[in-house]
C-alpha positions as a Markdown table, in Angstrom:
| # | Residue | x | y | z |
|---|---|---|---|---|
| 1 | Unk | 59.8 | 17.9 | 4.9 |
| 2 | Unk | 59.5 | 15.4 | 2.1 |
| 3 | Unk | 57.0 | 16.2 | -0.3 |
| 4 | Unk | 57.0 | 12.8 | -1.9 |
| 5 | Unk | 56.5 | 11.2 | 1.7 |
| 6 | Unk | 53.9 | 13.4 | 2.4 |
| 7 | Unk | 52.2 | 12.7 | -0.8 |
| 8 | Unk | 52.2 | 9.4 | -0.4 |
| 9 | Unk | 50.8 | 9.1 | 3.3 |
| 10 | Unk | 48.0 | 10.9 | 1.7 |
| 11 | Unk | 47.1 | 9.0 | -0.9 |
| 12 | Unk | 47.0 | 5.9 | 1.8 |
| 13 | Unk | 45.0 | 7.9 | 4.4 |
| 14 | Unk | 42.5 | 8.5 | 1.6 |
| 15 | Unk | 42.6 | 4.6 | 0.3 |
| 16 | Unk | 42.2 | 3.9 | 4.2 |
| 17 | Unk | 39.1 | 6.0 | 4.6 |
| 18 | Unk | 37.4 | 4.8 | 1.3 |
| 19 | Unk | 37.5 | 1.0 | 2.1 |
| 20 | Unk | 36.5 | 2.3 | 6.0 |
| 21 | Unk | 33.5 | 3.9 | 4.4 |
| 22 | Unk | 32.3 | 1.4 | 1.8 |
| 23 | Unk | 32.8 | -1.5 | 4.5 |
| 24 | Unk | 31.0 | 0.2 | 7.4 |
| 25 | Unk | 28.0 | 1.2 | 4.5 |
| 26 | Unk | 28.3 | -2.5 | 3.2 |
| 27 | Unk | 28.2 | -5.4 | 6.0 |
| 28 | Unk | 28.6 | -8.6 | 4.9 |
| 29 | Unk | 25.9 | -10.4 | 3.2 |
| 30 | Unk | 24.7 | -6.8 | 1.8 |
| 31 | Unk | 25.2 | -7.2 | -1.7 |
| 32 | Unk | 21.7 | -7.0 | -3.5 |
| 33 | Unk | 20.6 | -9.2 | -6.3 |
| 34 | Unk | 19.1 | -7.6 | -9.6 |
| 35 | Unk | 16.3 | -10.5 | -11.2 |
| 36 | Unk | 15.0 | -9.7 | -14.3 |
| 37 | Unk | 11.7 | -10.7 | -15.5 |
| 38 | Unk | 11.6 | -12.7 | -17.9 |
| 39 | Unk | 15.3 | -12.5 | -18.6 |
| 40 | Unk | 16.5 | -14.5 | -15.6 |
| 41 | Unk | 13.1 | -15.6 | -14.4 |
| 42 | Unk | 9.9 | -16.4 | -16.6 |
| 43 | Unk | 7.5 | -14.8 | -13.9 |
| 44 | Unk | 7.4 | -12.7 | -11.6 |
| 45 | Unk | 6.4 | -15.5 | -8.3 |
| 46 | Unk | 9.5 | -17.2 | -10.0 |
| 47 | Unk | 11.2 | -14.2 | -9.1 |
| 48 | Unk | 10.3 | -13.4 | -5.6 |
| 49 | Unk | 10.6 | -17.0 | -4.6 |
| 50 | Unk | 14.0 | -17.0 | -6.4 |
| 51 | Unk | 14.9 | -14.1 | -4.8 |
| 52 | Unk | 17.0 | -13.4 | -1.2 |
| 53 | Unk | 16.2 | -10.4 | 0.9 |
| 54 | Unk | 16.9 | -6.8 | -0.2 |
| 55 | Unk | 16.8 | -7.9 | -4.2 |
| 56 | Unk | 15.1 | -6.1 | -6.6 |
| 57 | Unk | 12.8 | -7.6 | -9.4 |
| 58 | Unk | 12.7 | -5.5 | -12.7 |
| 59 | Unk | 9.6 | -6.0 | -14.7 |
| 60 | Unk | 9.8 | -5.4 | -18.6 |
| 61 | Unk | 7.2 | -4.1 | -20.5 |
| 62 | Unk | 3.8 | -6.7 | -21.0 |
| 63 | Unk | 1.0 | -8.2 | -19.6 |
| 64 | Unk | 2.2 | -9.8 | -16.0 |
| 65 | Unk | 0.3 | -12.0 | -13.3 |
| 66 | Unk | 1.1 | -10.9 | -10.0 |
| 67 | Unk | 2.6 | -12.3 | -6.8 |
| 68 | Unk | 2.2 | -13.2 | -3.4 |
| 69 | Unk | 5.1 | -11.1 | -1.6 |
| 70 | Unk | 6.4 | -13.4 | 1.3 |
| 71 | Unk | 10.1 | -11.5 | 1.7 |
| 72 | Unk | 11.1 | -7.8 | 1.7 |
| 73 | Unk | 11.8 | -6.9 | -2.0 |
| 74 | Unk | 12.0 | -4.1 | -4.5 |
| 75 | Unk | 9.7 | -5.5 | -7.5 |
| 76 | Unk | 10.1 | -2.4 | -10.2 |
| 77 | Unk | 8.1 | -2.3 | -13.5 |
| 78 | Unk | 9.8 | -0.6 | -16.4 |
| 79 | Unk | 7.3 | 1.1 | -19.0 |
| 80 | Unk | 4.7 | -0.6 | -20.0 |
| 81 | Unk | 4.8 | -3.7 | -17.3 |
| 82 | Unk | 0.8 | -4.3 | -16.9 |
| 83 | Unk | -0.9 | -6.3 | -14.0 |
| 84 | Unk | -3.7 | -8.3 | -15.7 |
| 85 | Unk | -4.0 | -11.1 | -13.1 |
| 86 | Unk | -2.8 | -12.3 | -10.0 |
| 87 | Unk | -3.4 | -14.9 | -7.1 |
| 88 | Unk | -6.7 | -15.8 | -4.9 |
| 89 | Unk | -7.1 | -15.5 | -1.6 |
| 90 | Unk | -3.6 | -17.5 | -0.5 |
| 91 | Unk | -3.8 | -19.7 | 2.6 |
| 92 | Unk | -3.1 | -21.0 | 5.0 |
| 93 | Unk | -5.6 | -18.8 | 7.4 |
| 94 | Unk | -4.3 | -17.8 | 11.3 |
| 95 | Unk | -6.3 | -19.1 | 13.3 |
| 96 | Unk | -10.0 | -18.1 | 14.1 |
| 97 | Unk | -10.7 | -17.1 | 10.3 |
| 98 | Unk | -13.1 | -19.2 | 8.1 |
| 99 | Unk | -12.8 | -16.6 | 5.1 |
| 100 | Unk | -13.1 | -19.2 | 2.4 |
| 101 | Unk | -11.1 | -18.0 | -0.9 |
| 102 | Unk | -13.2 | -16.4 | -4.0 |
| 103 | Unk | -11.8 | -17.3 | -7.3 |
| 104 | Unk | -13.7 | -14.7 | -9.0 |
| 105 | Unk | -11.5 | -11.8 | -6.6 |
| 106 | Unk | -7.5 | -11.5 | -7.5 |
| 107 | Unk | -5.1 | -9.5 | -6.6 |
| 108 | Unk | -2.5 | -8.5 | -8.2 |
| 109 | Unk | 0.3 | -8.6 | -5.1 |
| 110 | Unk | -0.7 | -10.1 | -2.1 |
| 111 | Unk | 2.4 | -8.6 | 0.7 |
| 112 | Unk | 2.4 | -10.9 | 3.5 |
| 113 | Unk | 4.2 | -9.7 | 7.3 |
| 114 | Unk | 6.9 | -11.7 | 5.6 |
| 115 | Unk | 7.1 | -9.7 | 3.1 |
| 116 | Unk | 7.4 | -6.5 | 5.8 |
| 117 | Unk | 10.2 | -3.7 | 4.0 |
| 118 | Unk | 9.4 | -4.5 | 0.7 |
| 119 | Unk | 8.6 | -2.5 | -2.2 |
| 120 | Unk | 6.2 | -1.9 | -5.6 |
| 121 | Unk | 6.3 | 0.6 | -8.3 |
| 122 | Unk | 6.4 | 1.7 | -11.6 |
| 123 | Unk | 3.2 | -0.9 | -12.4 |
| 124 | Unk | 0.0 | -0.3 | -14.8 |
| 125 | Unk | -2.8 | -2.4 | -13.2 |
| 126 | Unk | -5.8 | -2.9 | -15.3 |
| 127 | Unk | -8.8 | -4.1 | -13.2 |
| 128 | Unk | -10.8 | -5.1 | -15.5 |
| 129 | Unk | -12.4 | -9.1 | -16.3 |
| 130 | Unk | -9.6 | -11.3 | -17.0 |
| 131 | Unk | -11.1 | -12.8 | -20.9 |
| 132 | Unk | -14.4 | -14.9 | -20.8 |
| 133 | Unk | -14.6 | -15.7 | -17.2 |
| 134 | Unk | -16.3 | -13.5 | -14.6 |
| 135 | Unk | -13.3 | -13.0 | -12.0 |
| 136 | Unk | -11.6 | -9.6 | -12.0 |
| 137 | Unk | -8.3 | -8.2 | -10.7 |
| 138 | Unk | -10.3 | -6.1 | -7.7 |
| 139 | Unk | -7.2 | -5.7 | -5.1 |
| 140 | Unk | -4.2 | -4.4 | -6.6 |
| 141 | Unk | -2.0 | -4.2 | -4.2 |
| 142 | Unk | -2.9 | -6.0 | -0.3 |
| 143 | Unk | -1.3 | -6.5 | 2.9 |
| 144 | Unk | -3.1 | -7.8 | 6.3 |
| 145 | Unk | -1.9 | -9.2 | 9.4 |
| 146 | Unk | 0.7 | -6.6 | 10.0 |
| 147 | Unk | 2.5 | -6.4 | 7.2 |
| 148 | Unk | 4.9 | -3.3 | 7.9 |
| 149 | Unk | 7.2 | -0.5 | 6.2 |
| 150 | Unk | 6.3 | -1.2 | 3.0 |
| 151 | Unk | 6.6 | 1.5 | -0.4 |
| 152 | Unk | 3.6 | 2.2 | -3.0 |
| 153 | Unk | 5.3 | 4.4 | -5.5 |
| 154 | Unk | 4.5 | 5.8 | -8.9 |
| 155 | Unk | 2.1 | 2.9 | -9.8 |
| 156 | Unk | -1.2 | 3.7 | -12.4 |
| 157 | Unk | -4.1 | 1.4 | -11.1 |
| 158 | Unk | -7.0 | 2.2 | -13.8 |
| 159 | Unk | -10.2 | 0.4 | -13.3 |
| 160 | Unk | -13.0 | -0.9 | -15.8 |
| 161 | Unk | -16.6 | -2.3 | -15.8 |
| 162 | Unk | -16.5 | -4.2 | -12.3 |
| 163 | Unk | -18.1 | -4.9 | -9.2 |
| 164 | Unk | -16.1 | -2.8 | -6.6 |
| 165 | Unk | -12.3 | -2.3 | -6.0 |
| 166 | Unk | -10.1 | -1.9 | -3.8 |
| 167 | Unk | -7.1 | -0.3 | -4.7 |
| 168 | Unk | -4.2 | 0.2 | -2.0 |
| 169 | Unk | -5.1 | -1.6 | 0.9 |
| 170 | Unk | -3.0 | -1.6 | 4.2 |
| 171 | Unk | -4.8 | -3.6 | 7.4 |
| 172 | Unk | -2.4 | -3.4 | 10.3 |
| 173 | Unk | 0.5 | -2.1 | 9.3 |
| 174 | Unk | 2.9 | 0.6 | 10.3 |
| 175 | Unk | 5.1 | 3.0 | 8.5 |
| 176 | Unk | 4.0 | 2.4 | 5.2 |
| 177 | Unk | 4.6 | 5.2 | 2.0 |
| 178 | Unk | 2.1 | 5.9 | -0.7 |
| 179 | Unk | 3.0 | 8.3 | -2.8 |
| 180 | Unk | 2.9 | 9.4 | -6.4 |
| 181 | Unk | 0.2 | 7.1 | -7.6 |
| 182 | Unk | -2.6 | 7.5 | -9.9 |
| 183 | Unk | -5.8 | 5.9 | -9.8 |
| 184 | Unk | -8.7 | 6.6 | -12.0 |
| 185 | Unk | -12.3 | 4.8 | -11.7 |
| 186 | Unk | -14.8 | 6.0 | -14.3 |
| 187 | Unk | -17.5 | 3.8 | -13.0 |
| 188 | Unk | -17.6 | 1.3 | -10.0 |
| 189 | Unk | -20.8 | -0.4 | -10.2 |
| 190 | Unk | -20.8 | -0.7 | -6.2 |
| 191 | Unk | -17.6 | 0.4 | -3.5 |
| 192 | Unk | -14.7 | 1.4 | -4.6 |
| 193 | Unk | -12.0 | 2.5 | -1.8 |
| 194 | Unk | -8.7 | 3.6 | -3.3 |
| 195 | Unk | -6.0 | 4.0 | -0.4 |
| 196 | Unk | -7.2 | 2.0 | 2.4 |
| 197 | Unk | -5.8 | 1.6 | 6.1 |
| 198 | Unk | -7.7 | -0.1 | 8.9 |
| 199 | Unk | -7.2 | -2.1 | 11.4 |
| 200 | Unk | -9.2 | -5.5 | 12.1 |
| 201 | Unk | -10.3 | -6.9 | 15.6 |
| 202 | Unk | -9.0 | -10.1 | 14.3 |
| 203 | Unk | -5.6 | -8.7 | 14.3 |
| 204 | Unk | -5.8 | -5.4 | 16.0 |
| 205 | Unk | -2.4 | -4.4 | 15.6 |
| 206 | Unk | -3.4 | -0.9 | 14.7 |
| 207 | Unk | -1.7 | 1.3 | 11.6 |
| 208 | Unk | 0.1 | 3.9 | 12.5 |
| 209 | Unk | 2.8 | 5.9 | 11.2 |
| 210 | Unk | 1.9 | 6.0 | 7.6 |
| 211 | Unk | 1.8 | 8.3 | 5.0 |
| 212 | Unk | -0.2 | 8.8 | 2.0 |
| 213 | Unk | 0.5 | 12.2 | -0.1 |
| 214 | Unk | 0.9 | 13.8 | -3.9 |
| 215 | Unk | -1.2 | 10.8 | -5.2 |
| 216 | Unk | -4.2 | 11.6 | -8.1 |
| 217 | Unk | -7.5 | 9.7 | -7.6 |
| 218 | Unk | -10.3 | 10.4 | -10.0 |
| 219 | Unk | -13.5 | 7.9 | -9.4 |
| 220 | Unk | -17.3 | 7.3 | -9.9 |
| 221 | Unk | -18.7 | 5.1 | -7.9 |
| 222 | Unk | -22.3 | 4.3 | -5.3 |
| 223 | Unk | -20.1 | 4.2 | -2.6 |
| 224 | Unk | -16.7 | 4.5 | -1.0 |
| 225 | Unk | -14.1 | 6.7 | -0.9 |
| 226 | Unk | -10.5 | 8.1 | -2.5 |
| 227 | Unk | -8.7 | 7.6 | 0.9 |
| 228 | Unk | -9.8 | 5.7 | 4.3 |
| 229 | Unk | -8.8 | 5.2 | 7.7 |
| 230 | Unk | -10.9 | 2.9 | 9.2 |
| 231 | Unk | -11.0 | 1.1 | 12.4 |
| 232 | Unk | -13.6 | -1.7 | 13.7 |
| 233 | Unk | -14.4 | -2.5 | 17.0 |
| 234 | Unk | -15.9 | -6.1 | 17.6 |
| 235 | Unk | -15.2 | -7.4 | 21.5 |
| 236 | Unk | -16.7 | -10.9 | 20.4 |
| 237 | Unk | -13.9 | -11.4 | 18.2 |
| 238 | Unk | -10.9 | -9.6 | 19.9 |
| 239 | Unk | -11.2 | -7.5 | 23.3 |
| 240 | Unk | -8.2 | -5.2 | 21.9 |
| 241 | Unk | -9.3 | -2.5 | 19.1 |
| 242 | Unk | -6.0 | -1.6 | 16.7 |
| 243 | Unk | -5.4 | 2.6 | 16.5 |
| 244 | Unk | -5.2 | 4.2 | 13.2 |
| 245 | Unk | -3.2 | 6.9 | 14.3 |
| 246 | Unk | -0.4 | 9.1 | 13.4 |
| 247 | Unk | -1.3 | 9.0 | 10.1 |
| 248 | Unk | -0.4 | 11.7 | 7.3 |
| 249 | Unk | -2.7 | 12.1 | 4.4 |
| 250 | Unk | -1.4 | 15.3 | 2.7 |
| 251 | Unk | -0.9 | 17.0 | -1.2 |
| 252 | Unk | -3.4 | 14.7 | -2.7 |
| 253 | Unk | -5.6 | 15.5 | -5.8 |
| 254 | Unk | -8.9 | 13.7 | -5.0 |
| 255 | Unk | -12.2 | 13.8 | -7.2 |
| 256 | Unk | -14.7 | 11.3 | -6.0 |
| 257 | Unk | -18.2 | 11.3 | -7.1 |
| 258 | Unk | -21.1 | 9.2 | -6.5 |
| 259 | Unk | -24.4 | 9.4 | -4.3 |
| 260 | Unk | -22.5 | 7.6 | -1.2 |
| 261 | Unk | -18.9 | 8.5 | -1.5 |
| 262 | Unk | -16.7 | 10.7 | -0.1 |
| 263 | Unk | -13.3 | 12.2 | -1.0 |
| 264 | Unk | -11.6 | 11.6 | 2.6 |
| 265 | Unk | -13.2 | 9.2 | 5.4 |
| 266 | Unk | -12.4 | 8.7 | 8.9 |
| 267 | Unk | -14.5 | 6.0 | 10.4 |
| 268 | Unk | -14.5 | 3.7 | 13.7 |
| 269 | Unk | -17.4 | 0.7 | 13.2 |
| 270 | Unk | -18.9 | -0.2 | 16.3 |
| 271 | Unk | -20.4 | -3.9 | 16.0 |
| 272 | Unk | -20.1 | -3.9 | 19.7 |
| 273 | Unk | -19.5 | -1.5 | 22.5 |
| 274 | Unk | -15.6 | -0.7 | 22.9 |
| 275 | Unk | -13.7 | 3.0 | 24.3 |
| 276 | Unk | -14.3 | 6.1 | 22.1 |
| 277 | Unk | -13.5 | 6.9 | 18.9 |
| 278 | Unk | -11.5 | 9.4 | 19.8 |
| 279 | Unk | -9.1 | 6.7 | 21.6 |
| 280 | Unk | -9.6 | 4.6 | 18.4 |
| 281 | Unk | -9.0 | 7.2 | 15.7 |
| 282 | Unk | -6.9 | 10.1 | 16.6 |
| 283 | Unk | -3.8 | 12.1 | 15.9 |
| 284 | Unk | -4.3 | 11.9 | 11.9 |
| 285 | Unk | -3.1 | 14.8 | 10.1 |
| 286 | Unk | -5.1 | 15.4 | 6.9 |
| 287 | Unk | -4.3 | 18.5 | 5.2 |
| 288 | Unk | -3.3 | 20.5 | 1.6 |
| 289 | Unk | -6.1 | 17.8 | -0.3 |
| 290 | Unk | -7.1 | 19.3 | -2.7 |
| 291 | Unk | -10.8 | 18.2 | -2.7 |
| 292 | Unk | -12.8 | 20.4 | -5.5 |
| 293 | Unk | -15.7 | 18.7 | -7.3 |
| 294 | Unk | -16.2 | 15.3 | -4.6 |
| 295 | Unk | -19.4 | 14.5 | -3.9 |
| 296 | Unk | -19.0 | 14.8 | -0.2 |
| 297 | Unk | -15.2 | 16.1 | 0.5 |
| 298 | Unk | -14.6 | 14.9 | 4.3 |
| 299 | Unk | -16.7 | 12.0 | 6.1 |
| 300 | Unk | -16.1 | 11.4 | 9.7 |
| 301 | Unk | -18.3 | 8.7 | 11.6 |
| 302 | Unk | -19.0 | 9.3 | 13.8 |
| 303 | Unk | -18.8 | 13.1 | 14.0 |
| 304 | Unk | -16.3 | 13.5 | 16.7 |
| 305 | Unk | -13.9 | 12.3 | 14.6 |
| 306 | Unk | -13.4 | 15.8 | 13.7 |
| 307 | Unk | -11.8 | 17.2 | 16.5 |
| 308 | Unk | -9.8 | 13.7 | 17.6 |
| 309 | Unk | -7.7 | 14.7 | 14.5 |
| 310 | Unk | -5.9 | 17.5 | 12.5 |
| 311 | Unk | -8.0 | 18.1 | 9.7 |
| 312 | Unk | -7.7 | 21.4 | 7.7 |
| 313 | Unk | -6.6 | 23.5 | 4.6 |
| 314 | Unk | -8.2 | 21.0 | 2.3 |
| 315 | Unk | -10.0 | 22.8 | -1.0 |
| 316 | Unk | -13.4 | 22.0 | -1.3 |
């Protein structure tokens, strides 16, 4: 047999699989985008509305104001990329809300459903007052209405002389990943929830399918808690109640303290009469927290709670 031949069928075979591979792995249209702030845009809602689906923002080091997230993007801070300030309540309103829009509350990205699949990390958030005015930065990062599949990763939220905060906060959405985060809250004059996902009667879409694990919350605050699922039940608003369920809070280091706080809380509100909490609230798995030194480690209301959900090998 001819070697050379041989040799040279080879080498095509192998050219032949390579482009195979890359164009199966790479459909048209896939090429992703890189924006850098402020290299190629001055701010960061310059970027995002600059930006096409799948790009990702990088951040440099500084003081930033935040965004309102209305398409699935990777926004990445490099060292040292601080969110001071950010947005107000953005509008328009679905129907059948009247919340009117507090300048003295910002947040620092607002994710709409639009923004569904997207992604933030690598940020410093300082909520503290923003210079002589009395508004803060009190929601760091905020989805509602079903915003799903988003990533929370390796972002340090530290919080300073204010009101209450709310940290992470995911109303109605699925499959979302918080991980490797660190939020630490000397003192919270009133509530201070760091992870939060609940479900609304407005919406009542339910969360489910998310995971929360190896993040480090330290806080002192009157009330709250590190890490809450949280459901409401209002039949004057929406017949349908949203599940929290299939949720995975696991591996995190929580110290919360304060006379009506909790490390962990599972919690259905009743303002009206709906099915049980255990059809509400169920199938969470909440384990390897490491809980040591909270006030009150483990809050379920109401009490059944408990045995609707997985809930064990948490140090206490």
């Amino acid at each position: 047999m001819n070697k050379t031949k041989v040799k040279i069928t080879g080498t095509l075979l192998t050219a032949v699989f390579i482009l195979w591979t890359f164009t199966a792995a790479s459909p048209v249209g896939a090429y992703r985008r890189n924006i850098r702030v402020p290299q190629d845009c001055p701010t960061i809602q310059e970027a995002i509305d600059a930006a096409s689906d799948g790009d990702r923002i990088h951040v440099e080091s500084g003081e930033w104001y935040g965004g309102i997230v209305d398409k699935p993007v990777k926004i990445i801070g490099t060292r040292g990329a601080v969110i001071v300030d950010g947005p107000e309540y953005p509008g328009p309103l679905p129907p059948g809300w009247d919340i009117s829009p507090n300048p003295l509350l910002r947040f620092g990205f607002f994710i709409t459903p639009e923004g569904s699949g997207s992604t933030i990390s690598y940020f410093t958030f300082r909520c503290a007052r923003i210079g002589v005015t009395e508004a803060y930065l009190t929601l760091p990062i905020f989805a509602r209405f079903g915003t799903d599949n988003v990533i929370v990763t390796h972002n340090e939220i530290y919080i300073a002389n204010i009101p209450s905060v709310q940290c992470i906060t995911n109303w109605d959405g699925d499959n979302w990943v918080i991980k490797y985060n660190t939020i630490i809250a000397p003192e919270v004059e009133g509530d201070f929830l760091g992870v939060f996902i609940g479900s609304l009667p407005r919406c009542a879409f339910g969360a489910k399918g998310n995971v929360v694990a190896f993040n480090k919350i330290v806080a002192d605050a009157s009330t709250g808690s590190g890490i809450s699922l949280f459901s409401r039940v209002d039949s004057t608003v929406n017949i349908d109640v949203g599940e929290v369920s299939n949720n995975k809070v696991a591996f995190n280091d929580i110290l919360v303290t304060g006379p009506g706080t909790s490390a962990i809380s599972l919690q259905v509100e009743y303002l009206t009469e709906g099915p049980t909490p255990g059809e509400i609230l169920y199938g969470n798995v909440v384990m390897f927290n490491d809980l040591r030194g909270s006030s009150n480690p483990i809050a379920f209301d109401p009490p059944e709670l408990e045995q609707a959900n997985r809930v064990l090998k948490n140090p206490q």
